[in-house]
KEKE-3310 file (N, C-alpha, C; in steps of 0.2 Angstrom, whole numbers, plus 5000, padded with zeros to 4 digits):
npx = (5692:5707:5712:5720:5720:5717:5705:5696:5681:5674:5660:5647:5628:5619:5609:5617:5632:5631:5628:5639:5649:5646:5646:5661:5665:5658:5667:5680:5679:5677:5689:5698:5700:5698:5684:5678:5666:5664:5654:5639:5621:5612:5619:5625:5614:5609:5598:5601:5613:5625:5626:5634:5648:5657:5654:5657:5649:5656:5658:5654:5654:5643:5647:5640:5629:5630:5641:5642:5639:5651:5662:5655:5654:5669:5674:5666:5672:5685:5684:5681:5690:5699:5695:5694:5707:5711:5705:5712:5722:5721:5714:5722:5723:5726:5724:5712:5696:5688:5670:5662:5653:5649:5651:5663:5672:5680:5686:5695:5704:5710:5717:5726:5733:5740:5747:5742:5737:5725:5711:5698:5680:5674:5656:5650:5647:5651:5664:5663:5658:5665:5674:5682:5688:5697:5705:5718:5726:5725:5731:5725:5712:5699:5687:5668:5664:5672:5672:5672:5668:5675:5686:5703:5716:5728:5728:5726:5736:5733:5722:5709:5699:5686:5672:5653:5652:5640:5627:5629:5614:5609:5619:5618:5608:5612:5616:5607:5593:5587:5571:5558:5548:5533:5521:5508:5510:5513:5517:5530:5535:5544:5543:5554:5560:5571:5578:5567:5558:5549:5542:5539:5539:5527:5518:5515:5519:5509:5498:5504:5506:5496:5490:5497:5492:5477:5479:5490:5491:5484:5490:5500:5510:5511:5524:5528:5535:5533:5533:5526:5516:5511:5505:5490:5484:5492:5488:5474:5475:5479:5470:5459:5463:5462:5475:5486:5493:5505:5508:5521:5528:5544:5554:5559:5564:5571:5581:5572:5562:5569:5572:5562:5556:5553:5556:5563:5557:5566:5573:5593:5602:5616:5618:5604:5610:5620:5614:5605:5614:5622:5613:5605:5595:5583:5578:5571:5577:5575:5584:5586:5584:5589:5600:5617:5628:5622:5624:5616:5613:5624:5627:5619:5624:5634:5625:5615:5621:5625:5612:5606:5595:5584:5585:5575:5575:5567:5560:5555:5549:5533:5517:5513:5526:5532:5525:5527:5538:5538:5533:5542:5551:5545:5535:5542:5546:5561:5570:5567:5574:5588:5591:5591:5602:5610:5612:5618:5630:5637:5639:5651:5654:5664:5666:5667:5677:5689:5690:5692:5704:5714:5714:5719:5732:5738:5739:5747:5759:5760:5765:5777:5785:5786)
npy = (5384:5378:5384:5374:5373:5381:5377:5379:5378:5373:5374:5373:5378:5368:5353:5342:5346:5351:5344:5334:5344:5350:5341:5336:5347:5347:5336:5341:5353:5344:5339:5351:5362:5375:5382:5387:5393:5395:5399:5402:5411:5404:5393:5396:5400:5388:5378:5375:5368:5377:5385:5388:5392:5402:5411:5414:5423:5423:5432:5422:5418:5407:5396:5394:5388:5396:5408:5421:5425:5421:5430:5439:5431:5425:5439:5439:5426:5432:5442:5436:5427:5437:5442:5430:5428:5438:5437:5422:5429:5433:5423:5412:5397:5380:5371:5372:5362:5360:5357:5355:5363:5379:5391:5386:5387:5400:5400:5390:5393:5407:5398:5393:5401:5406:5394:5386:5371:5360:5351:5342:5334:5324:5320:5312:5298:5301:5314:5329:5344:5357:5351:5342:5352:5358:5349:5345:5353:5349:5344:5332:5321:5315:5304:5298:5286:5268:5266:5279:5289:5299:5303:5305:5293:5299:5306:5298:5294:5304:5300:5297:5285:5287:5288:5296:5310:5308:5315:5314:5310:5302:5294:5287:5277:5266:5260:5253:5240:5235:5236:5228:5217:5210:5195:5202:5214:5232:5241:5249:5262:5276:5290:5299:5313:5320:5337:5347:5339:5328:5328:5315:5306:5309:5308:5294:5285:5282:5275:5267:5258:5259:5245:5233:5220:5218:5215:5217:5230:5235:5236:5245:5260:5274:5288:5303:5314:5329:5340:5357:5362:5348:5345:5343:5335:5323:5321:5317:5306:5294:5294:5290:5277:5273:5273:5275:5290:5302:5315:5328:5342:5346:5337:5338:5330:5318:5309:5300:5296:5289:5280:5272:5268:5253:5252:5263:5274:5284:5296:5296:5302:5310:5312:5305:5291:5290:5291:5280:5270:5272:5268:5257:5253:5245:5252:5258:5267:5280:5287:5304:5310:5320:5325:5330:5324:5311:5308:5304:5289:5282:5285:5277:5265:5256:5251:5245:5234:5226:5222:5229:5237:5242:5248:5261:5267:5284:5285:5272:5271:5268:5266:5253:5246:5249:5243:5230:5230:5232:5220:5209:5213:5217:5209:5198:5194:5189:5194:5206:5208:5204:5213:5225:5221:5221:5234:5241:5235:5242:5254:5267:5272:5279:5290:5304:5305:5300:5308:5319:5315:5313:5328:5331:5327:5333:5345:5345:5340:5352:5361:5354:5358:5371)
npz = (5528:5519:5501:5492:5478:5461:5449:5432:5426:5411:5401:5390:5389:5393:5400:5394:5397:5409:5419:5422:5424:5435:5444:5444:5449:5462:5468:5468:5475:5489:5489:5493:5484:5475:5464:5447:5438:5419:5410:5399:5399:5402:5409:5419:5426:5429:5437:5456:5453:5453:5463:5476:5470:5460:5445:5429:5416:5396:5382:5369:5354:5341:5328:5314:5301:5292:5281:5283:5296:5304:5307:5316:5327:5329:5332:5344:5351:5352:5361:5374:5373:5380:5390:5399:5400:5409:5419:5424:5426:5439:5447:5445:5440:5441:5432:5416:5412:5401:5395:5384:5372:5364:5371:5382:5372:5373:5387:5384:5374:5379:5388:5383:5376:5389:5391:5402:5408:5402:5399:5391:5392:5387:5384:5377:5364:5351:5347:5351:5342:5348:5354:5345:5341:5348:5352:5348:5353:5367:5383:5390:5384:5391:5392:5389:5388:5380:5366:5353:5342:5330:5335:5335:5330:5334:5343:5353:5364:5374:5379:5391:5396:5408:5411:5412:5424:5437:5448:5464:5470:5459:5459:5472:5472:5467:5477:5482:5478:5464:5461:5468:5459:5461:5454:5451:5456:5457:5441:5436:5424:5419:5410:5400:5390:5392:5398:5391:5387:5375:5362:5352:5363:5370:5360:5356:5368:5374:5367:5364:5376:5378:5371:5375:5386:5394:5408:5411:5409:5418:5429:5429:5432:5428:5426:5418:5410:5399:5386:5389:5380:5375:5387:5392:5381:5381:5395:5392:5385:5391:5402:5393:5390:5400:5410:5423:5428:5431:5425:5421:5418:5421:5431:5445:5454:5451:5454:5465:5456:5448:5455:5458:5445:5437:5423:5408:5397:5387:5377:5371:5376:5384:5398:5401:5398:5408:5420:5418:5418:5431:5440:5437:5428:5416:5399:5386:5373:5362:5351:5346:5334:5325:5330:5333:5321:5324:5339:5349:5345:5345:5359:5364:5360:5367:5379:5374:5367:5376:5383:5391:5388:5374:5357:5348:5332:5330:5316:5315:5327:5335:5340:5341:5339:5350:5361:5356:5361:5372:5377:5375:5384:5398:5400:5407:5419:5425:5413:5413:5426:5423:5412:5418:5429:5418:5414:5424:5425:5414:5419:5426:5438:5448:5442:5444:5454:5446:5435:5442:5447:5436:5432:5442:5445:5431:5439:5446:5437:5431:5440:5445:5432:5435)
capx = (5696:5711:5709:5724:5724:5711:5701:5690:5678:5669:5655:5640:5623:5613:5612:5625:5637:5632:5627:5646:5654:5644:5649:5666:5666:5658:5672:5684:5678:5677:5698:5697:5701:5693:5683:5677:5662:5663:5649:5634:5619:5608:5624:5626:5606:5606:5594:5604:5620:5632:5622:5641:5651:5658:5653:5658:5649:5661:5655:5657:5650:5644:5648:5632:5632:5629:5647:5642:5640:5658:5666:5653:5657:5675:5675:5665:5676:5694:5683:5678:5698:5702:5690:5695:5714:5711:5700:5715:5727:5718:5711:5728:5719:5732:5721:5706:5692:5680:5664:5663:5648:5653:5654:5670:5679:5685:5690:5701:5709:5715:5723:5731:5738:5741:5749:5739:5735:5718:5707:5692:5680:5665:5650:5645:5650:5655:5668:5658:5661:5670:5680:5687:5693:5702:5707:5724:5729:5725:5735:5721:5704:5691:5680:5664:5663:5679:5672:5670:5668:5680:5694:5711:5722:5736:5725:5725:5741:5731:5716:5708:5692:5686:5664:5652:5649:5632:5624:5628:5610:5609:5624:5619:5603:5616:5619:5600:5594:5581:5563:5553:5542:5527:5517:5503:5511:5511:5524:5531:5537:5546:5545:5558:5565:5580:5575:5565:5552:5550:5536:5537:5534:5521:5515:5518:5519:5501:5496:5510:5504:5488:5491:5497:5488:5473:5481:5497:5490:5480:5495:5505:5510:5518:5527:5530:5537:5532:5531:5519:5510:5508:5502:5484:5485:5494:5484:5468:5477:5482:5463:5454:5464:5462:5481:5486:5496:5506:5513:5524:5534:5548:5555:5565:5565:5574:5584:5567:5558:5572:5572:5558:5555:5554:5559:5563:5556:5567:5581:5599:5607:5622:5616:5601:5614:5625:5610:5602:5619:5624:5607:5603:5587:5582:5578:5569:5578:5573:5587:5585:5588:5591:5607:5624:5633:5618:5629:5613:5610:5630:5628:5614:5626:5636:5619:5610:5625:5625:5607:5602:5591:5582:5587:5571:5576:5562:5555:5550:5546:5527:5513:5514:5533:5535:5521:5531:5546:5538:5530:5548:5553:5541:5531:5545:5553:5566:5571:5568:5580:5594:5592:5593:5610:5617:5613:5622:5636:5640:5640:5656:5651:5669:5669:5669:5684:5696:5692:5698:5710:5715:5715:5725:5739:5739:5742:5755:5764:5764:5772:5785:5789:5788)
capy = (5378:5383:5382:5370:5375:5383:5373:5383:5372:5379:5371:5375:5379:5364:5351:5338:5349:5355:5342:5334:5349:5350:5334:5337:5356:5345:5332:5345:5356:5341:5338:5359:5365:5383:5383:5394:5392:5398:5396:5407:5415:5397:5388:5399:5397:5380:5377:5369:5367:5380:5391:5391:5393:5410:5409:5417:5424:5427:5430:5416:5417:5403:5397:5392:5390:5404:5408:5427:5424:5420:5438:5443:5426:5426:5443:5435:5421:5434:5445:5431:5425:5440:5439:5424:5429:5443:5429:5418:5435:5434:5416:5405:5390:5374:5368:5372:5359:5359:5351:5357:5368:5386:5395:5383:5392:5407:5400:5383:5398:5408:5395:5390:5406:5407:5389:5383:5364:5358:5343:5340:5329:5322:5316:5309:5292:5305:5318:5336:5350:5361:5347:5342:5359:5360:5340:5344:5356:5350:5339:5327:5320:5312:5302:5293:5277:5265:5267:5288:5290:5307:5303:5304:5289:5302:5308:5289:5294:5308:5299:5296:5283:5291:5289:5305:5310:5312:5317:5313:5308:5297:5290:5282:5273:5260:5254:5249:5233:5235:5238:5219:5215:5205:5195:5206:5221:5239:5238:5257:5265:5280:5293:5307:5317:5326:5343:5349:5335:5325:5325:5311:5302:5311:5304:5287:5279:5283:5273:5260:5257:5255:5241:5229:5214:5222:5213:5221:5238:5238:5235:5250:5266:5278:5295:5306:5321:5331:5346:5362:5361:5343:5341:5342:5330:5318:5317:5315:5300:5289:5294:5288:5271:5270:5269:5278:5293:5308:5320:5335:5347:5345:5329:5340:5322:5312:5301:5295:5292:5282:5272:5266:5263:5244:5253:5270:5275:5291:5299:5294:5307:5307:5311:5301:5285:5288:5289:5273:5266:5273:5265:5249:5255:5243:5257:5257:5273:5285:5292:5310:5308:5326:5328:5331:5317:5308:5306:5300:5282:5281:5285:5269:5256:5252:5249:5240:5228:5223:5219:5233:5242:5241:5256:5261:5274:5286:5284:5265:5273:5267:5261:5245:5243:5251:5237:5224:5227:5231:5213:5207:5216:5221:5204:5194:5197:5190:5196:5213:5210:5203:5219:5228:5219:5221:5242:5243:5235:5248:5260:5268:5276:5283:5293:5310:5304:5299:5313:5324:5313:5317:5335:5333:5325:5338:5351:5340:5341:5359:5362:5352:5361:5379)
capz = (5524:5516:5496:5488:5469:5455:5443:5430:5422:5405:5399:5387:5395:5393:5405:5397:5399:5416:5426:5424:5427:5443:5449:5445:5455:5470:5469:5469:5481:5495:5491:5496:5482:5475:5457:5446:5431:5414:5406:5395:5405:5405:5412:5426:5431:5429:5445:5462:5451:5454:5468:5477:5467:5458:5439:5424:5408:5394:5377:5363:5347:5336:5321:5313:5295:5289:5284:5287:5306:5308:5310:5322:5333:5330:5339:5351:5356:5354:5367:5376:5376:5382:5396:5401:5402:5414:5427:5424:5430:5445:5450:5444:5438:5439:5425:5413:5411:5396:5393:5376:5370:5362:5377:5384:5368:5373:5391:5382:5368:5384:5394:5377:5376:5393:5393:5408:5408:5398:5399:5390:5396:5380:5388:5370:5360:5347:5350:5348:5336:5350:5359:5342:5338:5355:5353:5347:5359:5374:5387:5392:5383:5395:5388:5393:5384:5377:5358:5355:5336:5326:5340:5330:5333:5335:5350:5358:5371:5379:5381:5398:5399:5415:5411:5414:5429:5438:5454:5471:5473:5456:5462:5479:5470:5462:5482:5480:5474:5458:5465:5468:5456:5463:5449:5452:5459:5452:5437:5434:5420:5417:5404:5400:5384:5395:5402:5387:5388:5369:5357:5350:5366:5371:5353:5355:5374:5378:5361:5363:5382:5376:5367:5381:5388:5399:5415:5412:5408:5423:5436:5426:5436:5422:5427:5411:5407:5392:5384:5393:5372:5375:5395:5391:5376:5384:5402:5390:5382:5398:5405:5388:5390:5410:5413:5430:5425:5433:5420:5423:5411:5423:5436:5450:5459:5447:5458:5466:5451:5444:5462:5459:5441:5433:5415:5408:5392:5386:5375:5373:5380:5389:5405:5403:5399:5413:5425:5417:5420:5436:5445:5434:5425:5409:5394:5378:5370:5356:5348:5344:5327:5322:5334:5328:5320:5328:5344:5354:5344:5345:5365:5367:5358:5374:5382:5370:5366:5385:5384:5395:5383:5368:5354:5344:5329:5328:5311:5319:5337:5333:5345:5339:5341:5358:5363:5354:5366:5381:5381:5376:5389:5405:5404:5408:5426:5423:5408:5417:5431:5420:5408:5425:5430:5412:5412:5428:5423:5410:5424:5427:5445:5449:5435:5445:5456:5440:5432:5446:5448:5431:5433:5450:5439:5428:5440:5449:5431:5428:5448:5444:5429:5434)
cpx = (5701:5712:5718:5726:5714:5709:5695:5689:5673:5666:5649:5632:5619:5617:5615:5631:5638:5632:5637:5649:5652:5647:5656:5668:5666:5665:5682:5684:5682:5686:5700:5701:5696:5691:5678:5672:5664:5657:5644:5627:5614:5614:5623:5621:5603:5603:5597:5610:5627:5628:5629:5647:5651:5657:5655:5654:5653:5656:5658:5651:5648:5645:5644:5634:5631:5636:5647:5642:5646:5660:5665:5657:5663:5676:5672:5669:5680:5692:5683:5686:5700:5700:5694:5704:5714:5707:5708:5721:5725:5719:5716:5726:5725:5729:5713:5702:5688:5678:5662:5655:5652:5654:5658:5674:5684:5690:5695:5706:5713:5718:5729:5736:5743:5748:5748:5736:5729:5719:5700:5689:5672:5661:5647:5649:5653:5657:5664:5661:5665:5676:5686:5690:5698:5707:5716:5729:5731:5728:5731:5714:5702:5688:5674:5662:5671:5677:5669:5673:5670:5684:5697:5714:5728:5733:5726:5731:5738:5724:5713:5699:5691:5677:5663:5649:5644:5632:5625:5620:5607:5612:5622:5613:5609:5620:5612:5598:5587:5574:5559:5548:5536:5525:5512:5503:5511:5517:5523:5535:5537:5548:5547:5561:5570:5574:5570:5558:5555:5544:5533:5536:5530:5513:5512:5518:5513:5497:5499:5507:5500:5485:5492:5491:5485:5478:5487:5495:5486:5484:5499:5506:5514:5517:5529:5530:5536:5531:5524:5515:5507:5504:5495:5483:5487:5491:5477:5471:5475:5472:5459:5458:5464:5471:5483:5492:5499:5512:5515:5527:5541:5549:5560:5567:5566:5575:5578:5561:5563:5573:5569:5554:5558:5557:5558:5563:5561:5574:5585:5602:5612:5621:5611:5603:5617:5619:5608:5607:5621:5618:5606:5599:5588:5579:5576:5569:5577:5577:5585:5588:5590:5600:5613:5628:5628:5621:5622:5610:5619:5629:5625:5617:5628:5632:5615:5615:5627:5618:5603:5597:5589:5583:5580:5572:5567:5558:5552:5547:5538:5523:5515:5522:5535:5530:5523:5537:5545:5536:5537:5551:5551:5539:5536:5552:5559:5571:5573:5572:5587:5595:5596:5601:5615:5617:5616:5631:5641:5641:5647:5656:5658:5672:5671:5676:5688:5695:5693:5704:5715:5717:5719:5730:5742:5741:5748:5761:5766:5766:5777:5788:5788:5794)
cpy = (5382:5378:5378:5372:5378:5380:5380:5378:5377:5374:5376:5375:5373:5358:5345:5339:5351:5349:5338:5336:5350:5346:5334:5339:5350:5340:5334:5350:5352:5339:5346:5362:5373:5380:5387:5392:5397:5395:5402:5408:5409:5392:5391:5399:5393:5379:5371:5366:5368:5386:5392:5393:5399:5407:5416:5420:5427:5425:5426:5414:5410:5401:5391:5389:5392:5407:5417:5429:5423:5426:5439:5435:5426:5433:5443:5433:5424:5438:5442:5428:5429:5442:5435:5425:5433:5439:5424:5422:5434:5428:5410:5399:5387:5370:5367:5367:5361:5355:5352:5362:5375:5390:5393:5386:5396:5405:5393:5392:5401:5403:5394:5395:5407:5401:5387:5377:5364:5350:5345:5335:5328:5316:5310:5303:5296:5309:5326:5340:5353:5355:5345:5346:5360:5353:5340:5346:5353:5346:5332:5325:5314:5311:5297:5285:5275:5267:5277:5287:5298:5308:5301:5297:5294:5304:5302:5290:5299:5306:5294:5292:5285:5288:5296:5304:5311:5312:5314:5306:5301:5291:5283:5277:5264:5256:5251:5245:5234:5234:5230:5222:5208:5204:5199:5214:5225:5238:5248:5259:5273:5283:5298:5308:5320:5331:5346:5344:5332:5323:5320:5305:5302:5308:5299:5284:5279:5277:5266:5255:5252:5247:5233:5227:5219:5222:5215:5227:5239:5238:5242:5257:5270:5287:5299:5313:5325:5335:5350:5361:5355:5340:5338:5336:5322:5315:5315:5307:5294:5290:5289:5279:5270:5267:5275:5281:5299:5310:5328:5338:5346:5339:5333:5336:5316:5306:5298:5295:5287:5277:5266:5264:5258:5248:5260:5270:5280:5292:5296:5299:5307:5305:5306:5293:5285:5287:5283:5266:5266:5269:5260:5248:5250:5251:5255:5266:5275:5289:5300:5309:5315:5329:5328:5325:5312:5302:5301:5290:5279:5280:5277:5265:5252:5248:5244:5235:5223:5220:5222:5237:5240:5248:5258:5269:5278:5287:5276:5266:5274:5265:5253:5242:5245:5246:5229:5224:5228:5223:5210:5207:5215:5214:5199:5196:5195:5192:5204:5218:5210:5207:5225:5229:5224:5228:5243:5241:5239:5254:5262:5273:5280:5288:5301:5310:5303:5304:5320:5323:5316:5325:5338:5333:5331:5346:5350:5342:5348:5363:5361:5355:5370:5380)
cpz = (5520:5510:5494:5482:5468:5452:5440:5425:5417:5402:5397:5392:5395:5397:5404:5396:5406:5422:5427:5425:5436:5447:5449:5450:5462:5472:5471:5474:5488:5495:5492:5491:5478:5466:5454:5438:5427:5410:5401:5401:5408:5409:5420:5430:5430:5437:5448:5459:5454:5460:5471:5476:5462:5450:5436:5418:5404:5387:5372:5357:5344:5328:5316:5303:5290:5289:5287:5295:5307:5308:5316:5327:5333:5334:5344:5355:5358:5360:5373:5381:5382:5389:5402:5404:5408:5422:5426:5428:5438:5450:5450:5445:5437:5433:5422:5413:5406:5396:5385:5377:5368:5368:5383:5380:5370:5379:5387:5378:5373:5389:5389:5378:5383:5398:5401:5406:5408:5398:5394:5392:5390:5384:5382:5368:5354:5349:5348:5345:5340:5352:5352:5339:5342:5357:5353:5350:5366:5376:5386:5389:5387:5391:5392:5393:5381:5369:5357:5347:5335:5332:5337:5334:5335:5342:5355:5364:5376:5383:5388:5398:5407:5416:5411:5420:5433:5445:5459:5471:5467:5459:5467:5477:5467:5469:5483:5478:5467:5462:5461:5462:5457:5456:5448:5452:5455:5448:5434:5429:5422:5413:5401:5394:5388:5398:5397:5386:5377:5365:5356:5357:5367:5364:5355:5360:5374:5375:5364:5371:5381:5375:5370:5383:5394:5404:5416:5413:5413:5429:5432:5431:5432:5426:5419:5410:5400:5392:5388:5385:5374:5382:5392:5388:5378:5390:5399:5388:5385:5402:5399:5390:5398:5411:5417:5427:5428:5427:5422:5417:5414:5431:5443:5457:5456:5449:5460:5462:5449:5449:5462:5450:5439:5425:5416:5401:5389:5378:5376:5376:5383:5395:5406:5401:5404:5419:5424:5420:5427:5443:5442:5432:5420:5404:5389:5378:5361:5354:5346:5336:5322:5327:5330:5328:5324:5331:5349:5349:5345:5352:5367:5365:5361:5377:5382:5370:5373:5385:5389:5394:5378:5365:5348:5338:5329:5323:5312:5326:5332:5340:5347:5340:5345:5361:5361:5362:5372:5382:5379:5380:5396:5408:5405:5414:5425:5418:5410:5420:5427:5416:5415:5427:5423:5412:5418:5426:5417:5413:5425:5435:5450:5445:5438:5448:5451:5437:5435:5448:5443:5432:5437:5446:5436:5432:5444:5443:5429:5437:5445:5436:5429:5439)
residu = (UNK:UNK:UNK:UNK:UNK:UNK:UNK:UNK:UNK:UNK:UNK:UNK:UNK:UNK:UNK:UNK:UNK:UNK:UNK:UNK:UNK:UNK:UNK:UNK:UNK:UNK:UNK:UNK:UNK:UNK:UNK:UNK:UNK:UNK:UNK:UNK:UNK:UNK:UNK:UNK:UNK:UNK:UNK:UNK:UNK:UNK:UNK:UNK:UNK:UNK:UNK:UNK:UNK:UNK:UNK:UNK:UNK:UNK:UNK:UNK:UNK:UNK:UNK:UNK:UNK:UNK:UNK:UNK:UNK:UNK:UNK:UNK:UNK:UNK:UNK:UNK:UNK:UNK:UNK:UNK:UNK:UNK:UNK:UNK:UNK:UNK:UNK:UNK:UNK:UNK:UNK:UNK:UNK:UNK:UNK:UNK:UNK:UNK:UNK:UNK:UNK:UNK:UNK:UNK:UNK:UNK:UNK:UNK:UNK:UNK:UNK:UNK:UNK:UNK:UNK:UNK:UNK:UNK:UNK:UNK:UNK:UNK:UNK:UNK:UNK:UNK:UNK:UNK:UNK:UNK:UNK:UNK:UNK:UNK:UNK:UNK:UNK:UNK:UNK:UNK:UNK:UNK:UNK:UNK:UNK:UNK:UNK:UNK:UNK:UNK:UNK:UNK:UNK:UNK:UNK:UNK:UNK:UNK:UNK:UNK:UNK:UNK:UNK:UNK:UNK:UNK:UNK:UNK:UNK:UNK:UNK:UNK:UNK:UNK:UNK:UNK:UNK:UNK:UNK:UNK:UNK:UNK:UNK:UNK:UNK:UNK:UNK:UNK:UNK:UNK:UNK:UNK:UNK:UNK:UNK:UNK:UNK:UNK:UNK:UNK:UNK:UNK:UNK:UNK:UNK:UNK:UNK:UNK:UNK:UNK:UNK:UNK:UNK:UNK:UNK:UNK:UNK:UNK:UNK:UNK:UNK:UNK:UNK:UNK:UNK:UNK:UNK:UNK:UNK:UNK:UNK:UNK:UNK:UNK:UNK:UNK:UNK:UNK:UNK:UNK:UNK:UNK:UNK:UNK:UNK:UNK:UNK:UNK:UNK:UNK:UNK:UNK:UNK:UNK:UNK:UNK:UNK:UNK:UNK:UNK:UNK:UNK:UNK:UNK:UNK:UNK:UNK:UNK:UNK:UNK:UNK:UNK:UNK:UNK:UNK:UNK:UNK:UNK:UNK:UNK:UNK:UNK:UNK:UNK:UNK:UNK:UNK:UNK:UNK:UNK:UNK:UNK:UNK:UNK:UNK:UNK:UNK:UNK:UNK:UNK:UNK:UNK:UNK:UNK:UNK:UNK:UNK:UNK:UNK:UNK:UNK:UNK:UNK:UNK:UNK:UNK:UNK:UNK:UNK:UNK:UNK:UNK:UNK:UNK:UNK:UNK:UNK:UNK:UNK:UNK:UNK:UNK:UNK:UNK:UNK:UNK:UNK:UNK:UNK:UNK:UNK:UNK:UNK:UNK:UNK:UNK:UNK:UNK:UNK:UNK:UNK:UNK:UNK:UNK:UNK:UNK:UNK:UNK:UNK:UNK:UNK:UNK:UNK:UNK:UNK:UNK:UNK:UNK:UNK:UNK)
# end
């Protein structure tokens, strides 16, 4: 197949940086064009990501704040640029992508220099520490939501609602109808911190569960994800209250867990917002309450204010109050479905297409002026 143009996409190592860089890469490949990761040494062995495609480590300091660390990471990044300029000699990218994390720096600073057309693309309701250092520069900001809190109004001409985008296999779930609930039948939960698993559920569903009308909690079927420290703890839990339990430390069959869960207990995350929206899951979310600019209670507003979700901060995330909202919730099918409907329609499900679109544009723009 003969390649079209170059995209190099830079992106931080974790996976909500990674997985919409992936989606993009495939979105771009399939219209034959060639591309090229930049990322740090966990970006690049993100498992089943980027297995074909050419990847980059470049180094890129952070700047913590300790202000003594900045020297040493500023010669990071300027190496890192310089790096990155010498890959760009070569591979003639018609236009950069970032997903922001520090190690997208060094490659946004050389295209800068290099005057090669930038995009950013912020997975988050808040714009991130890197994206808005590079905010003023760039041609294009990508965003995932219509409200994205530390976005400049001066910035408002460049800015591109597009969504984030996610998985092929997430994807095809949203041409599926919500999984029947018999009065009777098994009623499934699902429950996931992100890739890292989450304490405090491990805490708290097992408990909260509990708490449930017998004839509920004996039709229950929970999948849960939790920390390797907490398995033990947690499959003792779910045994001592007889509810039917499979726990893992990691889910490498997402999409058909979220197939067939009735509710999805978890994190706001980006990723795990765009999935809840991209298949039509109900949601009772747990902010991460230590995150930056506590972008994840920011993420779950769109969702909650549809009626697709409930938001529980974690200093209220209790037995007793994830029990209140499941029966709010769980025991009222209908209520369930129409949470369902409303989390799908936050969905944005062409979010990979526009924002290759996006990107095409921008290389269309800088043809016509060379």
């Amino acid at each position: 197949m003969t390649v079209s143009r170059h995209f190099v996409l830079a992106a931080g190592g974790t996976g909500g940086h990674m997985v919409p860089a992936a989606a993009l890469a495939g979105e771009l490949i399939r219209r034959g064009h060639g591309v090229a990761l930049v990322s740090d040494e966990r970006g690049v062995r993100f498992p089943g990501l980027f297995d074909d495609i050419q990847t980059h480590v470049l180094p890129a300091g952070r700047f913590g704040k300790n202000p003594l660390s900045w020297i040493k990471a500023g010669r990071q990044m300027l190496s890192g640029r310089s790096m990155a300029i010498e890959l760009y000699r070569s591979f003639k990218p018609s236009a950069v992508i970032g997903f922001g994390g520090y190690p997208a720096m060094p490659a946004m600073l050389a295209a800068f220099a290099r005057d090669i057309p930038t995009v950013i693309h912020e997975q988050n309701a808040v714009l991130g520490r890197v994206n808005r250092l590079v905010a003023r520069k760039v041609d294009a900001i990508a965003t995932s939501y219509a409200q994205v809190d530390r976005l400049k109004d001066a910035w408002s001409d460049k800015v591109h609602l597009v969504g984030n985008p996610v998985r092929e296999a997430i994807l095809a779930l949203r041409a599926k109808p919500y999984p029947m609930l018999e009065p009777d039948g098994i009623f499934r939960v699902l429950v996931t911190g992100g890739s890292q698993g989450a304490s405090v559920l491990s805490d708290v569903v097992p408990d909260g569960l509990a708490m449930l009308p017998v004839h509920f909690r004996r039709r229950m079927q929970v999948t849960h994800q939790a920390r390797p420290e907490d398995i033990e703890k947690v499959r003792a839990k779910y045994l001592e209250h007889q509810i039917p339990a499979e726990i893992a430390t990691y889910l490498p069959d997402m999409p058909e867990q979220l197939a067939w869960a009735h509710i999805v207990i978890a994190r706001a995350g980006a990723s795990t917002i765009a999935e809840l929206t991209a298949a039509g899951r109900p949601a009772i979310l747990v902010p991460l309450p230590i995150a930056t600019d506590d972008h994840q209670t920011a993420n779950a507003r769109e969702i909650v204010e549809a009626g697709g979700a409930r938001s529980i901060q974690q200093p209220n995330f209790t037995p007793n109050e994830l029990a209140k909202q499941m029966q709010r919730l769980g025991l009222d099918t209908k209520a369930l479905e129409n949470a369902a409907k409303r989390a799908r329609g936050c969905g944005r499900p062409n979010a990979a297409r526009e924002l290759a679109d996006l990107v095409e544009r921008l290389g269309d723009d800088a043809e016509a002026r060379a």
